[in-house]
C-alpha positions as CSV (number, residue, x, y, z in Angstrom):
1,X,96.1,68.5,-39.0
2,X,96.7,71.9,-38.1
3,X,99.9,72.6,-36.5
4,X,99.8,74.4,-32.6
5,X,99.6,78.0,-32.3
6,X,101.9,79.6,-30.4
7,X,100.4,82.8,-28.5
8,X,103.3,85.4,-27.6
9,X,105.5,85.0,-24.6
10,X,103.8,86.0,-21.1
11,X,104.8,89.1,-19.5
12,X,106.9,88.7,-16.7
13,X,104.5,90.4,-13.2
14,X,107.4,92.7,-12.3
15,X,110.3,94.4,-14.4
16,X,113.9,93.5,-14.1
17,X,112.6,90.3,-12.2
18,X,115.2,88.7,-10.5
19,X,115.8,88.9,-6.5
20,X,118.3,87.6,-4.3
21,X,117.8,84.3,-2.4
22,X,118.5,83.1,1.3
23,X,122.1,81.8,-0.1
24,X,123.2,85.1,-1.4
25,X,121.9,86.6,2.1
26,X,123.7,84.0,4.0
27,X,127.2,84.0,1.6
28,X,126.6,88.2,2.5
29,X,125.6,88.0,6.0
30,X,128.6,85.5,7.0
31,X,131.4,87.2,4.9
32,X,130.3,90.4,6.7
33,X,130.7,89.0,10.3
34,X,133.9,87.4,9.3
35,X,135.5,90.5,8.2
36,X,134.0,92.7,10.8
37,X,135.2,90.3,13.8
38,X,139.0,90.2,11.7
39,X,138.9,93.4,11.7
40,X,138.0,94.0,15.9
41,X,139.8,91.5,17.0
42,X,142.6,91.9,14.8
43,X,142.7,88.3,13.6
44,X,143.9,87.6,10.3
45,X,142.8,84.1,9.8
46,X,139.1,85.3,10.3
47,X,139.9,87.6,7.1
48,X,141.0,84.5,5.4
49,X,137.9,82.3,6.3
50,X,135.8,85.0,4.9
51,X,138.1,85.3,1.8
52,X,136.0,82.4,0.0
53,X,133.2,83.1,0.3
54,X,133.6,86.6,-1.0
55,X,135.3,85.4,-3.7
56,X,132.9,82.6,-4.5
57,X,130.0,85.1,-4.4
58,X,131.7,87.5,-7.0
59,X,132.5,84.8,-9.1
60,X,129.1,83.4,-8.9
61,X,127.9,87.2,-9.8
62,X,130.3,88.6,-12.7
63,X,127.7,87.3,-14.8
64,X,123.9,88.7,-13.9
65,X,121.0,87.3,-16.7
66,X,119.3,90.4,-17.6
67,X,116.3,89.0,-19.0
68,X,113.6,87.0,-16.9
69,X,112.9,83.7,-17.9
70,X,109.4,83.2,-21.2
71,X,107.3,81.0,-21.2
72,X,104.5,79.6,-24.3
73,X,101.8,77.0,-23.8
74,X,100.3,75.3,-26.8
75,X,98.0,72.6,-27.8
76,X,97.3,70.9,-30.7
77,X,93.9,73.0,-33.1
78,X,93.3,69.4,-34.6
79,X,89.7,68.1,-34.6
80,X,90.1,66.5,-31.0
81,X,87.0,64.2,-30.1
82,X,85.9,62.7,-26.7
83,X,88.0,59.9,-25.9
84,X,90.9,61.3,-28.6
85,X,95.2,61.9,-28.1
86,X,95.6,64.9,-26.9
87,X,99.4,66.7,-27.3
88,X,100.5,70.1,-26.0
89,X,103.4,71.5,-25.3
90,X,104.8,74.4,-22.7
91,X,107.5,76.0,-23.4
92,X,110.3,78.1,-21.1
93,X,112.5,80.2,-23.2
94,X,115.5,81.8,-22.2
95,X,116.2,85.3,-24.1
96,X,119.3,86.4,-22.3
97,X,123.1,85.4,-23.3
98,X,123.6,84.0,-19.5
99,X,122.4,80.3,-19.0
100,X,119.6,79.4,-16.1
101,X,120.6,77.0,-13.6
102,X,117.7,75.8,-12.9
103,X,113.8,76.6,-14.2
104,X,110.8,75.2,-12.5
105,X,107.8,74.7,-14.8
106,X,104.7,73.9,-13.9
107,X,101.3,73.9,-15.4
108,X,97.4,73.6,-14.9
109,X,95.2,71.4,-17.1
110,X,91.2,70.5,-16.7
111,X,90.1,67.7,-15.1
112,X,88.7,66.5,-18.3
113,X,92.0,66.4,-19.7
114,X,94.2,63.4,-18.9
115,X,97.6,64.1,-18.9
116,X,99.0,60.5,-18.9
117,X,102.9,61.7,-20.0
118,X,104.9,64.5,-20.0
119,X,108.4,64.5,-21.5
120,X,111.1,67.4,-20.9
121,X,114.4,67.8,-21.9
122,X,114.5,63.9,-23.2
123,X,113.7,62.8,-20.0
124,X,110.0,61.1,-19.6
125,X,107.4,61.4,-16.8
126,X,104.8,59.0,-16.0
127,X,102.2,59.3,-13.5
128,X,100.9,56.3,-11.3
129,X,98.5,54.0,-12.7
130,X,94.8,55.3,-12.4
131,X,95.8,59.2,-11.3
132,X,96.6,60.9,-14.4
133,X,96.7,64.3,-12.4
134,X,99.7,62.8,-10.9
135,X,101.3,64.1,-14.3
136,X,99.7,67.3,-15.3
137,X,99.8,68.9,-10.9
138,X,103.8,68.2,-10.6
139,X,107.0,70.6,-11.3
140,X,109.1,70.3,-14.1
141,X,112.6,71.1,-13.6
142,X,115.5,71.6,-16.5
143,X,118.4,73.8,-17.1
144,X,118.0,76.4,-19.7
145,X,121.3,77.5,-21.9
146,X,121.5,81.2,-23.2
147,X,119.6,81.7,-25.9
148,X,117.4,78.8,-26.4
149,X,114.2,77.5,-25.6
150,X,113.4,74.3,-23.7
151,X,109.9,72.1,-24.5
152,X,107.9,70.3,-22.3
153,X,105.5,67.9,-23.9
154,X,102.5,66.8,-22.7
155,X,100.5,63.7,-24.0
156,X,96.8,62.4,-23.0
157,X,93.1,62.2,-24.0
158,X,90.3,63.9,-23.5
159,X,87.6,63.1,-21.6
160,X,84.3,65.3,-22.2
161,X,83.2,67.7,-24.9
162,X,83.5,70.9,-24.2
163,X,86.2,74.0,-24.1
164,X,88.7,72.8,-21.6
165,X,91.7,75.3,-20.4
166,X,94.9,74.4,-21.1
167,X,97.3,76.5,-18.4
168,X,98.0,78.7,-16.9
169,X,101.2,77.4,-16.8
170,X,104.1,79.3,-14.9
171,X,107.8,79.5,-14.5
172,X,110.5,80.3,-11.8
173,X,114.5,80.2,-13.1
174,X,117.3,80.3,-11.1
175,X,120.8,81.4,-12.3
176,X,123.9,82.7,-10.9
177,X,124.8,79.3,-9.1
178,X,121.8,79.7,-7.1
179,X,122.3,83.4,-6.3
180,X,119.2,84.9,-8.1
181,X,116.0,83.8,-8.5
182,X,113.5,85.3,-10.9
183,X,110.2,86.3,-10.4
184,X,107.4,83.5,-11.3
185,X,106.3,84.5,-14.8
186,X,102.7,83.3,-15.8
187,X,101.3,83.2,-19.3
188,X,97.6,83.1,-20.1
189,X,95.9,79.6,-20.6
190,X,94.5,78.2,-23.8
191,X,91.4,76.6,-24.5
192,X,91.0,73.0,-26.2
193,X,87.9,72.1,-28.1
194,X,87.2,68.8,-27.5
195,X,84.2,67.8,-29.9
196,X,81.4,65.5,-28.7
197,X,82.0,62.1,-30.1
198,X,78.8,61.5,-32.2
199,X,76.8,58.2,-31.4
200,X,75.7,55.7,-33.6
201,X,72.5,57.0,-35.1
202,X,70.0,55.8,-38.7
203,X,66.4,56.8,-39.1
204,X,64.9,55.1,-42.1
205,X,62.2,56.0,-41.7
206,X,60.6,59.5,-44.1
207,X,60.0,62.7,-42.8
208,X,56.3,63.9,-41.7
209,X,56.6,66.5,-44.1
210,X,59.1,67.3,-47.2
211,X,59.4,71.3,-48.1
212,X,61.9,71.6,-50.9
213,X,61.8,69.8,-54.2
214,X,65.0,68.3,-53.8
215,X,66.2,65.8,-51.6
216,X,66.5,62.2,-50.4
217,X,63.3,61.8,-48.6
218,X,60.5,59.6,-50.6
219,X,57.2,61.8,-49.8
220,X,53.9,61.2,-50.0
221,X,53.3,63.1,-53.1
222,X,53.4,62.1,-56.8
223,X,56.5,63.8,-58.9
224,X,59.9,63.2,-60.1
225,X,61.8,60.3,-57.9
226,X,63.2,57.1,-58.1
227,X,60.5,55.0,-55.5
228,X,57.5,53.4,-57.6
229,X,54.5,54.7,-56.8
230,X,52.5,52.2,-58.9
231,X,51.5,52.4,-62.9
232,X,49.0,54.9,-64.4
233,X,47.2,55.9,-67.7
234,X,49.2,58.3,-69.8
235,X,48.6,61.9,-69.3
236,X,49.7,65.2,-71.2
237,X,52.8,66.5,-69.6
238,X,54.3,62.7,-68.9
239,X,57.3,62.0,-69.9
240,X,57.7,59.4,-73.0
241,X,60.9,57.6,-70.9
242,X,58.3,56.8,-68.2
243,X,56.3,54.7,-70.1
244,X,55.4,50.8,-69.4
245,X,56.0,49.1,-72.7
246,X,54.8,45.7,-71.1
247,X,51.5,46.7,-69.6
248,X,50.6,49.5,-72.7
249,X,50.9,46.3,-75.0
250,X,48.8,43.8,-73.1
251,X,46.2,46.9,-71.7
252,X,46.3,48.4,-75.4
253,X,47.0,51.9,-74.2
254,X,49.8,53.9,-72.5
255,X,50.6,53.7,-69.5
256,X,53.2,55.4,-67.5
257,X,54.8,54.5,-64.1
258,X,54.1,56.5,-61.6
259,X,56.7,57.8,-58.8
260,X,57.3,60.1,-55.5
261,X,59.0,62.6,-55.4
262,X,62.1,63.5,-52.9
263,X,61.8,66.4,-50.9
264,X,64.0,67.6,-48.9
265,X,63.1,68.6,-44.8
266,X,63.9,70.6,-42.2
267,X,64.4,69.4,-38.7
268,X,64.6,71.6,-35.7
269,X,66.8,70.1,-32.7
270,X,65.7,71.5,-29.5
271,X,67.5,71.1,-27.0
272,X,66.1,71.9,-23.2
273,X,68.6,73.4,-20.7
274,X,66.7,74.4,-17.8
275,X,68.1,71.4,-15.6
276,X,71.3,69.3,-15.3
277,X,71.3,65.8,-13.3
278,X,74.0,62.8,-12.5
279,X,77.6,63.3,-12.4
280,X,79.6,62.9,-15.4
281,X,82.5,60.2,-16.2
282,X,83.4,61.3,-19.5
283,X,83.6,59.1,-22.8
284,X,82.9,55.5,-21.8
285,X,81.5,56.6,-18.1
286,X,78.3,57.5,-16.6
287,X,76.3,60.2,-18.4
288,X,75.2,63.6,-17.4
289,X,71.8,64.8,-18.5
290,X,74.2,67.4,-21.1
291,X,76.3,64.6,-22.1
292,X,72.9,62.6,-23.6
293,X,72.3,65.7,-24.8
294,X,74.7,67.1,-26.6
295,X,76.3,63.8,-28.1
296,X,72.0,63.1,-29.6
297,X,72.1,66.0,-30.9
298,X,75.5,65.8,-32.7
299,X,74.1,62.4,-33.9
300,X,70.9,64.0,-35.2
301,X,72.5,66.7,-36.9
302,X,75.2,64.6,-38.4
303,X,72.7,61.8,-39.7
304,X,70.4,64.6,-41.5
305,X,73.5,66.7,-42.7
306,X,74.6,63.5,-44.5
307,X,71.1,63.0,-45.9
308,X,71.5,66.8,-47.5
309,X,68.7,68.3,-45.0
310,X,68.4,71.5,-43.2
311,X,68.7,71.1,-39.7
312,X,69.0,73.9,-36.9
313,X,69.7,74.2,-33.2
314,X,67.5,75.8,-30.6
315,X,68.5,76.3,-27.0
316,X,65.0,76.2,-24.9
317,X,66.7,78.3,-21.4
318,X,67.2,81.7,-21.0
319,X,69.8,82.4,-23.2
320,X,67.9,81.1,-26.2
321,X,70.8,80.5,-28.2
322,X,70.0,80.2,-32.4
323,X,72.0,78.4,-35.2
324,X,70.0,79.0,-38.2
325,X,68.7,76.3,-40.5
326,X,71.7,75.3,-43.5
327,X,72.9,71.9,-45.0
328,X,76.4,70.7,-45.9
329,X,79.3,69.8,-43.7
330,X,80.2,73.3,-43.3
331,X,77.1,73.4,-41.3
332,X,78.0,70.2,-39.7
333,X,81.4,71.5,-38.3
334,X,79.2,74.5,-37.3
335,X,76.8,72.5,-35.2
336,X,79.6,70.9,-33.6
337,X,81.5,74.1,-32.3
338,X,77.7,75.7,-31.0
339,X,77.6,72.7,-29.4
340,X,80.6,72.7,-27.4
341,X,79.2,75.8,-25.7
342,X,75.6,74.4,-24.1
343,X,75.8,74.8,-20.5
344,X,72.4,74.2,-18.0
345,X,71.1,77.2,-17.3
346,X,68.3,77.3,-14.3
347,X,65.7,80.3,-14.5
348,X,62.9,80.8,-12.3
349,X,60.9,82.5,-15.6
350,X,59.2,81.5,-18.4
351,X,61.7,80.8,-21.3
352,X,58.6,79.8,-23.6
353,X,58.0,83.6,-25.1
354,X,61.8,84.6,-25.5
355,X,62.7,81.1,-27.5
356,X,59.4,80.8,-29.7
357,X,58.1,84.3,-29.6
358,X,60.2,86.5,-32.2
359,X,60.7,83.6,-34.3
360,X,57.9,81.3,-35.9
361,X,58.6,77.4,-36.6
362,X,58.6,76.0,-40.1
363,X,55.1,74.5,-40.3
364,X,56.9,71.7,-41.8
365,X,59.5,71.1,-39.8
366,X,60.4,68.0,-37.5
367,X,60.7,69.5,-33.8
368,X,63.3,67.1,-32.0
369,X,63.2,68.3,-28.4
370,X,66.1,66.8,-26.2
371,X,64.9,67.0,-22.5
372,X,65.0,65.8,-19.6
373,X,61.7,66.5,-18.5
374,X,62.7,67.8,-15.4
375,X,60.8,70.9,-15.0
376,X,56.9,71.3,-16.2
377,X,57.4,74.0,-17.8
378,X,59.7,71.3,-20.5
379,X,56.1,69.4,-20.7
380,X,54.4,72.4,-21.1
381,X,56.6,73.8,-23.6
382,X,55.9,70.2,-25.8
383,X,52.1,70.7,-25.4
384,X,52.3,73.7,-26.8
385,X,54.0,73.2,-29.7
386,X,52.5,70.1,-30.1
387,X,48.5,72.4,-30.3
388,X,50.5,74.2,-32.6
389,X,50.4,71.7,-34.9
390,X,53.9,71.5,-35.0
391,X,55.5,68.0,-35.5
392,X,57.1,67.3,-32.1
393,X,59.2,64.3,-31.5
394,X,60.6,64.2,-27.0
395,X,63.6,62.6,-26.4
396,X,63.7,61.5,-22.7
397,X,67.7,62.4,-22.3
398,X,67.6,61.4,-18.2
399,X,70.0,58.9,-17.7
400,X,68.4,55.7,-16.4
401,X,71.1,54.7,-13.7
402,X,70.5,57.8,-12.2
403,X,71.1,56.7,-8.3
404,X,68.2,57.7,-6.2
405,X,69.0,59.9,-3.1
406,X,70.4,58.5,-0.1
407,X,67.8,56.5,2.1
408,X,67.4,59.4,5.0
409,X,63.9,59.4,6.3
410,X,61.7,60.1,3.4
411,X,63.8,60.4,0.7
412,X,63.0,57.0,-0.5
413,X,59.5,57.2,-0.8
414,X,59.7,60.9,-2.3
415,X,62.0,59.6,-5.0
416,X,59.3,56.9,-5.8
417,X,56.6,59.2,-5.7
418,X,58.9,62.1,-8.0
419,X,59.0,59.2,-10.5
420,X,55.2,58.2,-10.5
421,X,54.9,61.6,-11.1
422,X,57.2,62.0,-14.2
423,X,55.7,59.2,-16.0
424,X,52.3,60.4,-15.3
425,X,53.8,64.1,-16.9
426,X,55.0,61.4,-20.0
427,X,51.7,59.7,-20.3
428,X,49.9,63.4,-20.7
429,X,52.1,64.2,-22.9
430,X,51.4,61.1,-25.4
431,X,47.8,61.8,-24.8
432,X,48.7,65.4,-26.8
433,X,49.9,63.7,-29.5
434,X,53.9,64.3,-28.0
435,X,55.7,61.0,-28.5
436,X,58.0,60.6,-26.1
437,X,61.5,57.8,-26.7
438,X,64.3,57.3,-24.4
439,X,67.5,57.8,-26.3
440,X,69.1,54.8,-27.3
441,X,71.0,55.4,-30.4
442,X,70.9,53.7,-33.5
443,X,67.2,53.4,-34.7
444,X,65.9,55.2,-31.5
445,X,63.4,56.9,-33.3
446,X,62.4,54.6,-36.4
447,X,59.0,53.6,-34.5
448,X,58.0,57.1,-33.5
449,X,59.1,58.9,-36.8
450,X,56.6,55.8,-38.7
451,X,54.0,57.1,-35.8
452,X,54.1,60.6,-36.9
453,X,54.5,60.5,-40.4
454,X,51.3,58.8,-40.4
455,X,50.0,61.4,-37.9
456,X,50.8,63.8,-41.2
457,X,49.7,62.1,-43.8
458,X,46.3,61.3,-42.3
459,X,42.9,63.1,-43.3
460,X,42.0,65.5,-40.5
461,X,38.7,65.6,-38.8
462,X,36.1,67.3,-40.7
463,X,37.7,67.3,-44.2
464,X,36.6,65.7,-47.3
């Protein structure tokens, strides 16, 4: 584990920041009027009254800080999942050779970061039960000596994937018994990666079509493997190590055993942003529409990384955001950091052109589309690929508590009717050769990967 970077101390907003406060006004004001009204009315003892707190102010004063009051925020770079310890730290520093009274800390953090502890100067903080933001919204206040810095831990979990800010956090110091106060001094905030925790997900089942040579995939097509294939007569160009001693002797000629090869594949996540539904309760909560998502598609990838395929990512939205096709865990850990960056992204146009048009599709390659099939022009998008001939496997990512609107008027029927309509859009889209599988992690799509592998492998119409 990495240890926290440390970005350089904020700059304070104004130079030389550090005012007066209401107490050095008053100590000011009311020695003033003391000596004044002495000095009218020709009373001693008034001159006396306001000898303390003269003296008390210079005293408090002999001593000015210099320098206004630093302050760091870090977190922890380690590889920090959904439901993971989180640990940062903020940090007021104190540059000058005259002590701070007093420094008030105080920081921001997401809401999908739970701060559930915070510990300052030894002391420790605890929020109430079930309101975490009790923690991470209140001030922190310590005394700061010259020269030294002061730490404020934080401690918590995070909640939902994404890149969640960390700050700003800011600082007020006062000094000179109270005298002085500095100016609040803000540094910028950081951002926490907080990877999608991958679900449990295993397809058995082979690919529709291998490309490479090598691979872990049994295809359809004789070659060098390990899965039997069945025994043959021997050939020129077979190896001698493949031959069946036991059924050569009792056919009386050589026979070889016969195997598939392993191919390798390429599978194409697709994931369709165009529309966002339900309201997110991070790891262990309801879903979002982007939360199915995104934590599928880390499965996916993860699952055919291990296997040693090629997978890439396709964003079907207006941005049309790319990862190109690689294998390995590098590619893995690269999957997981474009992920952390999907947001739903509306558009009124036609996305099809600007995410398929530049580009061309591996013939080859498995088309996993994530979507919600919340807009036609998903559905649409499926039928096409799937004339294509592409091999298109649909993901239904809606999340199936999703409440229905509240019963005003209509609303109740239009819901039921909005539904009969989706399934009907689902139905068309089987009837185009688009299987279509609700997410449901391990094994969700053994059945419909058999179903389309056999769609490949089958003789088309017309041929011989």
């Amino acid at each position: 584990m990495s240890p926290p970077t440390v970005p350089p101390p904020a700059e304070p907003e104004q130079t030389g920041g550090w005012a007066p406060t209401r107490a050095l006004g008053r100590a000011v004001l009311l020695t003033g009027l003391l000596l004044i009204a002495g000095v009218l009315l020709g009373r001693v003892d008034l001159i006396v009254l306001a000898a303390p707190f003269a003296i008390g102010t210079a005293y408090a004063l002999r001593r000015r800080p210099a320098a206004p009051p630093q302050v760091w925020i870090a977190a922890d770079e380690g590889h920090l999942v959904e439901g993971g310890e989180l640990t940062g730290q903020v940090t007021v520093g104190n540059p000058g050779p005259v002590g701070y009274d007093v420094a008030v800390v105080r920081s921001r953090v997401s809401p999908w970061l739970r701060i559930e502890r915070a510990t300052i100067a030894g002391a420790s903080t605890s929020g109430e039960p079930g309101s975490p933001r009790a923690v991470a919204d209140r001030p922190f206040v310590t005394a700061v000596p010259a020269d030294a810095a002061v730490d404020l831990e934080l401690a918590g979990r995070a909640a939902r994937w994404g890149r969640h800010p960390l700050g700003p956090a800011g600082v007020r110091a006062c000094a000179a018994h109270g005298l002085l106060v500095s100016r609040a001094v803000v540094t910028e905030p950081v951002r926490v990666r907080v990877y999608p925790v991958t679900e449990p997900f295993d397809a058995v089942e082979a690919m529709p079509r291998a490309a490479g040579l090598v691979g872990a995939h049994h295809s359809r097509r004789p070659g060098e493997g390990g899965e039997l294939a069945g025994v043959r007569v021997f050939a020129p160009g077979d190896r001698l190590r493949r031959i069946d001693w036991r059924v050569s002797l009792r056919a009386r000629q050589l026979h070889v055993a016969a195997t598939l090869s392993d191919r390798d594949a390429e599978v194409v996540v697709l994931l369709d942003v165009l529309a966002e539904a339900g309201r997110s309760g991070g790891v262990g909560g309801a879903a979002t529409v982007l939360d199915t998502t995104v934590r599928a598609a880390a499965a996916i990838a993860e699952h055919y990384l291990h296997r040693g395929d090629r997978v890439s990512m396709l964003e079907y939205g207006p941005g049309a955001r790319r990862l190109r096709p690689a294998t390995g865990r590098r590619q893995y850990l690269t999957v997981l950091e474009w992920l952390l960056d999907v947001r739903a992204q509306p558009s009124p146009h036609e996305p099809y052109d600007q995410v398929f048009g530049p580009q061309v599709l591996s013939a080859d390659a498995l088309v996993v589309v994530l979507t919600p099939l919340l807009d036609e022009r998903s559905a649409q998008m499926l039928a096409r690929l799937a004339r294509s001939g592409r091999f298109v496997v649909a993901v239904d990512t809606l999340p199936a508590d999703l409440a229905p609107p509240e019963d005003r008027g209509w609303a109740g029927l239009a819901y039921r009717l909005w539904r009969l309509d989706r399934d009907t859009m689902m139905g068309q889209l089987r009837e185009h050769g688009v299987p279509v599988v609700r997410w449901a992690g391990a094994g969700s799509l053994d059945e419909v990967l058999r179903d389309v592998a056999r769609l490949a492998t089958a003789p088309r119409a017309g041929s011989r």
